[in-house]
C-alpha positions as CSV (number, residue, x, y, z in Angstrom):
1,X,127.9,113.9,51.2
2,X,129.6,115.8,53.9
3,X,131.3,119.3,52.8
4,X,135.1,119.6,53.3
5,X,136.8,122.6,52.0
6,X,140.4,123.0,51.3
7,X,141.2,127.2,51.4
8,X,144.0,128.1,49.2
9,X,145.5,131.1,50.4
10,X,148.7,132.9,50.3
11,X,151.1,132.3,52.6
12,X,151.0,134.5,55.8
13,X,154.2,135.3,56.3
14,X,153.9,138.9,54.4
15,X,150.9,141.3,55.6
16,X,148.8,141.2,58.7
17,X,146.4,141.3,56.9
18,X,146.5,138.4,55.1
19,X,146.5,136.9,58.7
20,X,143.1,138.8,59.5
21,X,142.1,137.3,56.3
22,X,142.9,133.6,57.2
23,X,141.3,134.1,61.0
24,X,138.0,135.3,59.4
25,X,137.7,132.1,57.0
26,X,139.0,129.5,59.3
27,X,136.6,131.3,62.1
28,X,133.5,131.6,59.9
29,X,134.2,127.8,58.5
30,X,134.5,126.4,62.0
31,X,131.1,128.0,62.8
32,X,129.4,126.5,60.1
33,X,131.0,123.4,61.4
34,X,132.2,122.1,57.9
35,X,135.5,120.7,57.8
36,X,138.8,122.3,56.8
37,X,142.0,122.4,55.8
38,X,144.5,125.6,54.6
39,X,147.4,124.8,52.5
40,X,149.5,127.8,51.1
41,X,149.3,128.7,47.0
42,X,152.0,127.9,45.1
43,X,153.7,130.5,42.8
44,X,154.7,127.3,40.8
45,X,151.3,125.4,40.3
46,X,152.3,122.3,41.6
47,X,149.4,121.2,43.8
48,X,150.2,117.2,44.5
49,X,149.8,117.5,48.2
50,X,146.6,119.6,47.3
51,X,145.4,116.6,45.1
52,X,146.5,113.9,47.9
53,X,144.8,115.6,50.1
54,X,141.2,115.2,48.1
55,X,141.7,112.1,47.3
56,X,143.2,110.5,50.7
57,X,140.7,112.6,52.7
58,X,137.7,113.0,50.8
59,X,137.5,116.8,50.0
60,X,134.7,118.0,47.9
61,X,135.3,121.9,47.7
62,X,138.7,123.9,46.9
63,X,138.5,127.2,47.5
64,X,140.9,130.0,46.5
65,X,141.7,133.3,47.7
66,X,143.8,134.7,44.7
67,X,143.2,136.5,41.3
68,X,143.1,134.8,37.8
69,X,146.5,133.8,37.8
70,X,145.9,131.4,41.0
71,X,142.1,130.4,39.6
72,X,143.8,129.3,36.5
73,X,146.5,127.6,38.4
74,X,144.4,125.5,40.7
75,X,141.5,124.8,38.2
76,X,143.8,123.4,35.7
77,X,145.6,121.3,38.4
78,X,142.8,119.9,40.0
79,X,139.7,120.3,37.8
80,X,139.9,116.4,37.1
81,X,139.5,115.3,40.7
82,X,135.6,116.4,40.7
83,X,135.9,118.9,43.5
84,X,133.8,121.8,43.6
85,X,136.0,125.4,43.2
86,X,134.8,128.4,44.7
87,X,136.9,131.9,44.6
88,X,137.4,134.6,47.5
89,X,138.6,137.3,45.1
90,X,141.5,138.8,45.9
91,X,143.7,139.8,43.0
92,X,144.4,142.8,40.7
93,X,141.2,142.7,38.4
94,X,138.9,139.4,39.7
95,X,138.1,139.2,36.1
96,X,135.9,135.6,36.3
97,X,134.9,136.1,39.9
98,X,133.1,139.4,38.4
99,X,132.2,137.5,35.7
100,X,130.0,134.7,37.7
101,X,128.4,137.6,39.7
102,X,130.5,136.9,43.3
103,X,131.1,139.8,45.5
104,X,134.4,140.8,45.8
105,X,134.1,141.4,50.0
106,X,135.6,139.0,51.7
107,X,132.3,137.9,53.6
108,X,130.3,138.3,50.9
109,X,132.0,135.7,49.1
110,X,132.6,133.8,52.1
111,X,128.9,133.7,52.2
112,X,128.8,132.6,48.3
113,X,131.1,129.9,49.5
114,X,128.7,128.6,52.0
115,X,125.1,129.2,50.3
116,X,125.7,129.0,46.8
117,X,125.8,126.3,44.5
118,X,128.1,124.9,41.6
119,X,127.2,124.9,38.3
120,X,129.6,123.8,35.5
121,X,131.6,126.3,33.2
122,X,133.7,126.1,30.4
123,X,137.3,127.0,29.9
124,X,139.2,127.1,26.8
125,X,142.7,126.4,25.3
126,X,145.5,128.2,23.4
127,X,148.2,125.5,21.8
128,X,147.6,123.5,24.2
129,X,147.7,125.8,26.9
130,X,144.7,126.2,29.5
131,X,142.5,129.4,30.2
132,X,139.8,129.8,32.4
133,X,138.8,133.3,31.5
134,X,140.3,135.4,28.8
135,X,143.1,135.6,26.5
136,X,144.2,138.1,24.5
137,X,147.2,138.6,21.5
138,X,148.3,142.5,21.0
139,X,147.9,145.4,23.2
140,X,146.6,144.1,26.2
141,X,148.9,141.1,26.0
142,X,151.9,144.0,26.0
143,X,150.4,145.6,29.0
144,X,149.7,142.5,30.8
145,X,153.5,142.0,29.5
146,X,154.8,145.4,31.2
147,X,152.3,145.2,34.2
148,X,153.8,141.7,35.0
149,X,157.5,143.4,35.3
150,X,156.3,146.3,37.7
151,X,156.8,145.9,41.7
152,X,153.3,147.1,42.5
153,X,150.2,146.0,41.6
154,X,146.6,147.2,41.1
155,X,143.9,149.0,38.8
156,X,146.4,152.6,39.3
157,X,149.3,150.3,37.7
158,X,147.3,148.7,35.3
159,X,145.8,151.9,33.9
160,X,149.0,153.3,34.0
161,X,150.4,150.7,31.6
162,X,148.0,150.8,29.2
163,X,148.4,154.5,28.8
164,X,152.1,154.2,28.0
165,X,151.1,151.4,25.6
166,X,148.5,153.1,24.0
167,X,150.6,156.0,22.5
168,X,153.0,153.3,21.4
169,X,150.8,150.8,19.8
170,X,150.8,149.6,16.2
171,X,148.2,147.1,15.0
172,X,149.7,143.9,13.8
173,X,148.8,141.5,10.9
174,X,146.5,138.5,11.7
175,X,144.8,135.2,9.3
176,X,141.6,134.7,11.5
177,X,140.1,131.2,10.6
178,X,136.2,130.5,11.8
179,X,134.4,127.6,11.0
180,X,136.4,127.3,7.5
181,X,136.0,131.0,6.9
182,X,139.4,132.7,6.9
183,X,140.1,136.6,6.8
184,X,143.1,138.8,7.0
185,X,143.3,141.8,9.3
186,X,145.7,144.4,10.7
187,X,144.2,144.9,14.2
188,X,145.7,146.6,17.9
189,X,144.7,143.3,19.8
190,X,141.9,140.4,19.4
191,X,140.4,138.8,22.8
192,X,139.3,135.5,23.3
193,X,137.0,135.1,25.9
194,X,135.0,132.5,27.9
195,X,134.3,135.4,30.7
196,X,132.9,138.9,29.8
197,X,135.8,140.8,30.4
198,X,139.2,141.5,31.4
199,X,138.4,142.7,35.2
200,X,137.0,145.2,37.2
201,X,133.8,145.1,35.2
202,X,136.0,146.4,32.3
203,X,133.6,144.1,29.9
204,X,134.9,143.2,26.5
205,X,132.2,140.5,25.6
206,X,128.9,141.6,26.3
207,X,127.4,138.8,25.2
208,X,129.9,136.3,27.0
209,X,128.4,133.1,28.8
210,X,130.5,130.7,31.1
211,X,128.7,127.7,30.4
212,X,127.3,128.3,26.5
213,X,130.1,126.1,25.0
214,X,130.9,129.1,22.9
215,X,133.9,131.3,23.0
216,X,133.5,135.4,22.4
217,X,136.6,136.9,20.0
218,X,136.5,140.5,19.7
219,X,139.1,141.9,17.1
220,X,140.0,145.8,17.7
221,X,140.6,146.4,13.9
222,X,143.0,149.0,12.5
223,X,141.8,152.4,12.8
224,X,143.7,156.0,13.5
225,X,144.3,156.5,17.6
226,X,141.8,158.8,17.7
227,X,138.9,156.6,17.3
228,X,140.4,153.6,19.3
229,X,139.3,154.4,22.6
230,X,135.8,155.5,21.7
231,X,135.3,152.3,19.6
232,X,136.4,150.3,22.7
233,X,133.5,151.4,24.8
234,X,131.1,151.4,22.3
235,X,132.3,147.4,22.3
236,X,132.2,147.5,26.3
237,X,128.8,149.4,26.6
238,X,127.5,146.5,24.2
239,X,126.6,148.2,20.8
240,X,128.3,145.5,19.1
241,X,126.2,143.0,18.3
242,X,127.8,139.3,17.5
243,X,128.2,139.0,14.0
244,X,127.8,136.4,11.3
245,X,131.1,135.4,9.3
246,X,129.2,136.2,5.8
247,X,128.8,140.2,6.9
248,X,130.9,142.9,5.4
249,X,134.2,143.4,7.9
250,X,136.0,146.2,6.4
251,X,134.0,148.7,7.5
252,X,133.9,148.1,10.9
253,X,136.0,149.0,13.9
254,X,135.6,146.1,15.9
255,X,134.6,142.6,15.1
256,X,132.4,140.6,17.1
257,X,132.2,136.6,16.9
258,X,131.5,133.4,18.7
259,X,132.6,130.0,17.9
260,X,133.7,127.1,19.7
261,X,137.6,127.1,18.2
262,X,139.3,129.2,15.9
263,X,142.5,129.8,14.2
264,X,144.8,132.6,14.2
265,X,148.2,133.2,12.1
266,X,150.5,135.7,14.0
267,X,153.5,136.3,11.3
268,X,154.4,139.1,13.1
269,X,154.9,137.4,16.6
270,X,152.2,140.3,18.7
271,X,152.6,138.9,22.5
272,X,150.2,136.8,23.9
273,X,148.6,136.9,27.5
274,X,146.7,133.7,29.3
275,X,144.1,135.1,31.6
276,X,146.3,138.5,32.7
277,X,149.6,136.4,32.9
278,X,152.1,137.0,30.1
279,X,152.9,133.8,27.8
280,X,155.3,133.1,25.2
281,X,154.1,134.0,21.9
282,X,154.1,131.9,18.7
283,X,153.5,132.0,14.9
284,X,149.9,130.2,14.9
285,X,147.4,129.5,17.6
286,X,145.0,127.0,17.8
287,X,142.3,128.0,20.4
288,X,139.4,125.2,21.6
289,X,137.1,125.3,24.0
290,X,136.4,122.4,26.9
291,X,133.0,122.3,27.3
292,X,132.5,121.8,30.9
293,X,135.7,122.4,32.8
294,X,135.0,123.0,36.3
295,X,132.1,123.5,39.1
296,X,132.4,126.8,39.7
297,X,130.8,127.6,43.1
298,X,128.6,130.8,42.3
299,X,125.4,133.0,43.6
């Protein structure tokens, strides 16, 4: 079948150099003399005329220039019309485009878009609510809370948040259930990942595959401020080995799991992000994975 890419990119009325950005694609496409279209993101989701467009015209790639916030946006809209997805990173921390090993220069991925091929990955979701990459309940949900209300963007911001919120933070009370295996803990944030990490190559599960029909959950346990930091890259470096359920947890400073749903009681109401973007917390979540969400265009 004939290749016909929809680009999703922001619209151009802001930088020049988003309009560099569009020139290069549509000039590089038109070279390889594949068929395309550019239609605009939109801060809202709603991608009908996207989805028209595939299904009137035929298209078999979507490709988005955006962070995670437009990945999950677009997967989740259009992942049932059997197009192909690629991504032209271009957001604060690129977490699943890091994740899947494509370059984060333009041509680079531009070249990923044209000679690479698309395997299938899973995403995953929380109450009901879809994530492509990683979620998280606690600390990093707070930053991604505060980072969401700043007027810049960026690693400097990002950092800068989760300073502030460090020197604040409290652990919060959790019920984890696993596989009928339930435990209490007080803990400073738990991650549930499909992805390896949170973005730019800050990697929270080592062990973290795409496509394994597993989810990662790391739980940063209760410990004095301190230790915190030094536990967290011992848990990015990939000391921590996954763990079984049956093993001794109140020893150790960060838990390590995989499992394909789970179970967590949040009496305390700790914030909740969905892949970076902040999401209305609630008492109980019940987290699933979907085995085979998307062709994800990759290296």
């Amino acid at each position: 079948m004939e290749r016909k890419i929809i680009y999703l990119i922001n619209p151009i009325s802001g930088t020049s150099k988003k309009k560099n950005i569009q020139l290069l694609v549509e000039r590089e496409t038109a070279f390889k003399q594949i068929p395309f279209k550019v239609f605009p993101t939109n801060a809202a989701g709603n991608y009908d005329l996207v989805r028209d467009a595939i299904v009137q015209e035929q298209f078999t790639d979507v490709v988005m220039l955006g962070g995670d916030g437009t990945v999950n946006q677009v997967t989740n809209a259009l992942r049932d019309t059997g197009v192909r997805f690629g991504i032209i990173p271009a957001g604060s921390g690129n977490g699943l485009a890091r994740a899947a090993n494509i370059p984060t220069r333009l041509k680079s991925a531009l070249h990923i878009i044209f000679e690479g091929k698309a395997a299938a990955i899973d995403a995953f979701t929380v109450n009901g609510h879809y994530s492509c990459m990683l979620s998280g309940i606690g600390f990093d949900a707070q930053v991604a809370h505060d980072f969401a209300q700043k007027s810049t963007r960026g690693l400097f911001t990002y950092t800068q948040q989760s300073i502030i919120n460090f020197f604040k933070a409290n652990p919060y009370q959790f019920e984890v259930s696993i596989d009928q295996f339930s435990f209490f803990t007080d803990a400073f944030f738990i991650s549930i990942a499909n992805s390896n990490q949170f973005g730019n190559n800050a990697t929270i599960a080592p062990q973290a595959s795409l496509s394994d029909g597993l989810l990662d959950i790391v739980i940063v346990q209760k410990m004095s401020k301190a230790k915190l930091p030094f536990a967290i890259l011992r848990q990015m470096r990939g000391n921590n080995k996954v763990q079984q359920l049956v093993e001794d947890m109140s020893n150790k400073s960060v838990l390590y799991f995989q499992a394909p749903a789970l179970t967590i009681l949040n009496p305390k109401l700790a914030p909740l992000h969905i892949d970076g973007e902040p999401r209305e917390t609630a008492e109980a979540f019940s987290i699933e994975i979907i085995k085979d969400a998307f062709l994800l265009i990759q290296p």
